[in-house]
C-alpha positions in Angstrom: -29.6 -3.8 -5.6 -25.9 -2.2 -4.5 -24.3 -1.0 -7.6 -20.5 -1.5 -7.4 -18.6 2.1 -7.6 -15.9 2.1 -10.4 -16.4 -1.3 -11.6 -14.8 -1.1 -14.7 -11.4 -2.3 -17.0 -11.3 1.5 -17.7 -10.5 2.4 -13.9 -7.0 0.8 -14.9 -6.1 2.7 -18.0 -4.0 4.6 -15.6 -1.8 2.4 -14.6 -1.5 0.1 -17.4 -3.1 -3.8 -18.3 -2.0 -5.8 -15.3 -1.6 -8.9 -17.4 1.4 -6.7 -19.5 3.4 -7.1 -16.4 2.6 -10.2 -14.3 4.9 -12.8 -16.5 7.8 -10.5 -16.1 7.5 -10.1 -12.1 6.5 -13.5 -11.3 10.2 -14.2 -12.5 11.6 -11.0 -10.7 9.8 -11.9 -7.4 11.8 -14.8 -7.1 14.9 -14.4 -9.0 15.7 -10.8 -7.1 17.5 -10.5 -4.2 19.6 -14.1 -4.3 23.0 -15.0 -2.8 25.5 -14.9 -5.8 25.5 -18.7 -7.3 28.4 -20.9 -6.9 28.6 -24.8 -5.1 27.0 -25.0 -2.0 25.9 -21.0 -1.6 22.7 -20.9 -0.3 19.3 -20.0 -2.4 18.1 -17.6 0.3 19.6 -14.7 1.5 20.7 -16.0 5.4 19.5 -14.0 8.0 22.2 -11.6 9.5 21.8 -11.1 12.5 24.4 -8.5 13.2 24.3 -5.1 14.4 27.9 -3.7 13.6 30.0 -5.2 10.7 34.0 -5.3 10.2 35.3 -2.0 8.9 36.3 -0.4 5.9 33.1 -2.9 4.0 29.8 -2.4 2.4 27.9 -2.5 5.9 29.9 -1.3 8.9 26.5 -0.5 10.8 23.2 -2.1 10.3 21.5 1.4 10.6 23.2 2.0 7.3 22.8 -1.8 5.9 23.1 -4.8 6.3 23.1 -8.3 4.2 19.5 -9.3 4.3 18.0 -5.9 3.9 20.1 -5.2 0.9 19.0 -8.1 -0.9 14.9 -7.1 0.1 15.6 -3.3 -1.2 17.3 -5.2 -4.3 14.1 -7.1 -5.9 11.9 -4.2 -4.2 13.6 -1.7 -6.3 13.6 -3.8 -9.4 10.2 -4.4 -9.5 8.8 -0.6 -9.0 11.8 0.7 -11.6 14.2 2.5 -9.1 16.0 2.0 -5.9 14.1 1.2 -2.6 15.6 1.9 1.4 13.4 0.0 3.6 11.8 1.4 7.1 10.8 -0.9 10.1 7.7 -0.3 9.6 5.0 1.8 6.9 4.7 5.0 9.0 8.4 4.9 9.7 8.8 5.1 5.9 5.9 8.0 5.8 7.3 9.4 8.4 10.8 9.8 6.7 9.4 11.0 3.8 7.8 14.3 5.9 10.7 14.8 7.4 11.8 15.7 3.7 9.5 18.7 3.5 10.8 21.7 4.1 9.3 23.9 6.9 6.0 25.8 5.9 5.7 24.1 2.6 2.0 23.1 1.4 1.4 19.6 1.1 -1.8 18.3 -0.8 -2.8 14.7 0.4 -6.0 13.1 0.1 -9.3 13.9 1.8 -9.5 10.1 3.0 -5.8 8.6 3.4 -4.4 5.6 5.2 -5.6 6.6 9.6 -2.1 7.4 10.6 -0.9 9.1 7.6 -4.1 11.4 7.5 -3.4 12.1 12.0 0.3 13.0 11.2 -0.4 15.5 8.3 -3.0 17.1 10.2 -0.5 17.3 13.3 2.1 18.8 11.3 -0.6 21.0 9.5 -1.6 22.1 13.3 1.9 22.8 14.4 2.5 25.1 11.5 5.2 22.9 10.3 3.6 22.2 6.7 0.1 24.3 5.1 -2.3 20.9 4.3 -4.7 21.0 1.8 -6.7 18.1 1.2 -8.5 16.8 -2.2 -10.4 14.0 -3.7 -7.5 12.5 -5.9 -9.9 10.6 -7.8 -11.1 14.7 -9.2 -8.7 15.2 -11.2 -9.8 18.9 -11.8 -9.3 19.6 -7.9 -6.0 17.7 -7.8 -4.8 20.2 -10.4 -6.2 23.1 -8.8 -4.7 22.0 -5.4 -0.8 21.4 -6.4 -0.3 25.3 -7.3 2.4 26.6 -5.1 2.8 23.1 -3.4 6.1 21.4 -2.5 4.8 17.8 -2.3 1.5 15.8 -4.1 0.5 13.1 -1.7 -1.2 10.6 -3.6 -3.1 7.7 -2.8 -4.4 5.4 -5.5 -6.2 3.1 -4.5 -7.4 5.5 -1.6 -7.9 3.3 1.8 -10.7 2.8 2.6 -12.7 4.4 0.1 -11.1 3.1 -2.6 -10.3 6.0 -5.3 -8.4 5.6 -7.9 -6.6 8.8 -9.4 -5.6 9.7 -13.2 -2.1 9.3 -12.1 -0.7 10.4 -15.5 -2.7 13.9 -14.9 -2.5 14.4 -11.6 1.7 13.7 -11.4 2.2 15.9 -15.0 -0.5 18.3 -13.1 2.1 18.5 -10.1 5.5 18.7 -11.8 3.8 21.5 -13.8 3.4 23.4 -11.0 6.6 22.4 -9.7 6.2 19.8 -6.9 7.3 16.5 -6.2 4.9 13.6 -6.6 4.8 10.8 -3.7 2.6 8.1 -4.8 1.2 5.1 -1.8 0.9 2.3 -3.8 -0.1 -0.3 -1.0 -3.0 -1.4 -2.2 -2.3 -1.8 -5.9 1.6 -3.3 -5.3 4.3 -3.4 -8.2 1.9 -6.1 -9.8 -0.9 -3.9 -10.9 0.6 -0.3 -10.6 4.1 1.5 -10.7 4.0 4.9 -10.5 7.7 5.9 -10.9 7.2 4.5 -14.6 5.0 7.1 -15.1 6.2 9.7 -13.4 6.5 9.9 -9.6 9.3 11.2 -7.6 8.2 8.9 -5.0 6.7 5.1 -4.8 5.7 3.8 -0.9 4.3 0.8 0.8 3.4 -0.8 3.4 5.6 -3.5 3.0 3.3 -5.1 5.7 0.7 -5.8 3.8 0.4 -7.6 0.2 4.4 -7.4 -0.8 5.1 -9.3 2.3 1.6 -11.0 2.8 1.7 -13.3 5.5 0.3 -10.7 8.6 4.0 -11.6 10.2 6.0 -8.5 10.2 6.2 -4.7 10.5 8.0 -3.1 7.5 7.9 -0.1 4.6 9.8 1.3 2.0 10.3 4.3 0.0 11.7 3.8 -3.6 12.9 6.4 -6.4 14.6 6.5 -9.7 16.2 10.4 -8.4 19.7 9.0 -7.1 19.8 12.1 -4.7 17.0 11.3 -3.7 17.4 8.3 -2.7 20.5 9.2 -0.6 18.6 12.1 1.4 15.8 9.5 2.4 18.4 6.6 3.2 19.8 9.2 5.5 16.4 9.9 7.5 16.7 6.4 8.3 20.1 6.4 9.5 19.0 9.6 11.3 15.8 8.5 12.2 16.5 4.9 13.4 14.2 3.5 11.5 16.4 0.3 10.4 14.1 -3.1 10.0 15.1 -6.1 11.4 17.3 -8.7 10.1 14.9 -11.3 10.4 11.6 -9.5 9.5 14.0 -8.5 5.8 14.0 -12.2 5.6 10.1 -12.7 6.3 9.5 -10.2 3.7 11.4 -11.8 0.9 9.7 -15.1 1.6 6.9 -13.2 1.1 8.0 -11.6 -2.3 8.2 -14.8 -3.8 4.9 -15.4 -4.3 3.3 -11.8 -4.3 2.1 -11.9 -8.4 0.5 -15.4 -7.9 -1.2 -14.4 -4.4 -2.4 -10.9 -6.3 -3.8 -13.0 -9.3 -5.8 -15.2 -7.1 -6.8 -12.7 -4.7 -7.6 -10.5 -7.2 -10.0 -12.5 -9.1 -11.7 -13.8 -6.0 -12.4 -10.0 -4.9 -13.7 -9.5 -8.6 -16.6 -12.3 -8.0 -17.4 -11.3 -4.7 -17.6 -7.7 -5.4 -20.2 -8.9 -7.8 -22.1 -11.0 -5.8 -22.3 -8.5 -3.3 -23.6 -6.2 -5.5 -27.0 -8.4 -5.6 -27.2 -9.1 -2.0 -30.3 -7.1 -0.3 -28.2 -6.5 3.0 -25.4 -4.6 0.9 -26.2 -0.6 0.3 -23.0 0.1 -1.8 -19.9 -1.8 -3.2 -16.9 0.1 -3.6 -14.4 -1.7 -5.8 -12.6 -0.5 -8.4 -11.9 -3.1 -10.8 -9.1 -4.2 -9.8 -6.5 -5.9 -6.8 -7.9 -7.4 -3.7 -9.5 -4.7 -0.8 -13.6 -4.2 -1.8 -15.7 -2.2 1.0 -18.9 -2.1 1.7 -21.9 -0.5 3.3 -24.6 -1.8 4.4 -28.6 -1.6 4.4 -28.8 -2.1 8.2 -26.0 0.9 8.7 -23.5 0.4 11.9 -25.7 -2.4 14.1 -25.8 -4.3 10.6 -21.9 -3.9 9.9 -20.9 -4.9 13.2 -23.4 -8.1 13.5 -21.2 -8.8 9.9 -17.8 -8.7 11.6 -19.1 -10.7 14.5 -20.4 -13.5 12.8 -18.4 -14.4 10.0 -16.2 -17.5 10.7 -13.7 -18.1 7.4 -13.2 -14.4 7.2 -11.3 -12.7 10.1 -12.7 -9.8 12.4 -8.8 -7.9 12.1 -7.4 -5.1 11.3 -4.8 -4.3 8.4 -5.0 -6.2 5.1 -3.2 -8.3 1.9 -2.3 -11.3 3.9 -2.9 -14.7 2.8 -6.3 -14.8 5.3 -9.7 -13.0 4.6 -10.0 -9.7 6.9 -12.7 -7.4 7.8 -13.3 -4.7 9.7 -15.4 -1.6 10.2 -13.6 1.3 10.2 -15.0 3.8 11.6 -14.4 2.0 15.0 -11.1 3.2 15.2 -11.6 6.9 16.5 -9.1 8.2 14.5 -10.9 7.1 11.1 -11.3 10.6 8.9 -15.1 11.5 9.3 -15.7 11.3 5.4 -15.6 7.5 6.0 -19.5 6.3 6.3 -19.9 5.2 9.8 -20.8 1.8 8.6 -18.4 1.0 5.8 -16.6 -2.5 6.0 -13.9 -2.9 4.7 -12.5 -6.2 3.5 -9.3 -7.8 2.5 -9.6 -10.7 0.0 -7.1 -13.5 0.6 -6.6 -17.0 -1.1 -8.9 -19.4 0.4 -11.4 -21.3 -1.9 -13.6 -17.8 -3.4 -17.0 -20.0 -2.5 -16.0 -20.8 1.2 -15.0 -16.8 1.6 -18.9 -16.3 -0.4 -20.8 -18.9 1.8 -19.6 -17.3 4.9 -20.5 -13.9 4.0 -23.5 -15.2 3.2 -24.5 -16.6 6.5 -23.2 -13.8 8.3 -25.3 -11.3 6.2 -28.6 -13.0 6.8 -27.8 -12.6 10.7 
């Protein structure tokens, strides 16, 4: 039998009970980011599709702001605690925030980080423009050990794919202590089940693909801070870098906001039963799931031939990259060559979405015993 890795309410004492914050942010997720009220204004932000604006206004040029991305960085900032700029996509967010560091600095980032994040650290790393070092966030001991002389903690939590959870009190008091400044990628976990600013970090990101938006649609991040200089130096990388979102995908995103808590709830506990279940199934060497949000991954018995024979023949569940839409996705990873080699060759991962928990279990089902 597969034991499931970190399977515990403990692996969320970090971040605070869940349930402490869901009734408050099912309200903000759809209250934020209106249209002032009045007769006949409309509920929704309107799409704005403009690229320059009248003068001597809030806007002028859409690679400063605009309407309907003001109103997305409004609720996005008000559910994490500080003020969010939004990128046009995640790695145009990650992106801006390395082009914060300054030259030569070391910069401690996870052993196993999201595949593009992990690519451009080591390519900065390479060119001499930042001294990596890299560290299993979920050791705290090495975390602290890491962060002396650093300029910037690059944390992860949950870890994609391997799903590790750091102490993030320890690691960010760890950091500041040695002076650095604490960026936390909260993807996975979304302002539903973790905010890091609140307990400390300089730095909050997300893919604002995934989960916050939800419905596998759009391309979009965000970087959000309480620091009010801060915030200004990374709205400026995206007036510098270019990196504006569109009008339209703002407007996808907010949809998608609406109903984030409620789809993380039921997504949530579906992932919970499954990563059980999974955990008694012959075909499965190891469950990694730590307790809590929607990604679980996998390895199995059968190693690489077994894992892709799974992705094949699955038919509610989708053979896709990404993750936290409303579908079922899963994928091995390790087929994209870029992948960090500490990934097991055969680990699936999975993306749990809202369909009925026993249609997304009989599939799996059928598909293992192929």
């Amino acid at each position: 039998m597969a034991r499931v890795v970190g399977m515990s309410r403990e692996s969320i004492s970090t971040t605070g009970d869940p349930s402490d914050q869901l009734r408050p942010l099912d309200t903000l997720a759809v209250t934020g980011g209106r249209p002032a009220r009045g007769p006949d204004a409309p509920l929704n932000s309107p799409i704005v599709p403009a690229s320059s604006f009248g003068a001597g206004g809030t806007f002028e040029y859409a690679r400063y702001d605009a309407p309907t991305t003001s109103a997305l960085e409004e609720v996005l900032g008000a559910m994490d605690g500080g003020q969010a700029t939004v990128f046009a996509s995640g790695m145009a967010a990650a992106t801006a925030a390395m082009d914060l560091i300054p030259h030569g600095s070391i910069v401690v980032a996870p052993t196993s980080a999201y595949t593009a994040v992990g690519v451009r650290l080591r390519e900065l790393d390479a060119d001499g423009r930042i001294s990596l070092r890299v560290v299993d966030v979920d050791d705290t001991p090495a975390v602290r050990a890491a962060v002396d002389g650093a300029w910037l903690l690059w944390l992860e939590s949950v870890t994609n794919p391997l799903l590790q959870v750091a102490d993030l009190p320890a690691c960010i008091a760890a950091a500041h202590d040695a002076g650095a400044l604490v960026l936390v990628d909260s993807t996975f976990a979304t302002p539903v089940l973790q905010q890091p600013l609140r307990l400390g970090a300089d730095i909050v990101m997300h893919a604002v693909t995934k989960a916050i938006s939800g419905h596998s649609d759009l391309l979009q991040g965000a970087l959000i801070t309480r620091d009010a200089e801060l915030h200004e130096r990374i709205r400026s990388r995206r007036i510098i870098l270019g990196a504006a979102p569109s009008a339209f995908d703002c407007f996808l995103a907010l949809r998608g906001v609406r109903t984030l808590p409620l789809r993380m709830r039921h997504a949530q506990a579906s992932a919970q039963e499954l990563a059980q279940r999974l955990a008694g199934h012959p075909a499965i060497r190891r469950v990694r799931y730590p307790g809590f949000g929607s990604m679980i991954s996998i390895e199995l018995t059968g190693g690489v031939p077994a894992a892709d024979s799974l992705c094949r023949s699955v038919r509610v569940w989708m053979h896709a990259t990404s993750l936290g839409g409303v579908e079922s996705l899963l994928e091995r990873r390790r087929r994209w060559p870029a992948e960090s080699p500490t990934v097991p060759d055969d680990l699936v991962r999975m993306s749990v979405g809202i369909e009925d928990v026993e249609d997304l279990w009989s599939d799996l089902e059928q598909a293992l015993q192929s």
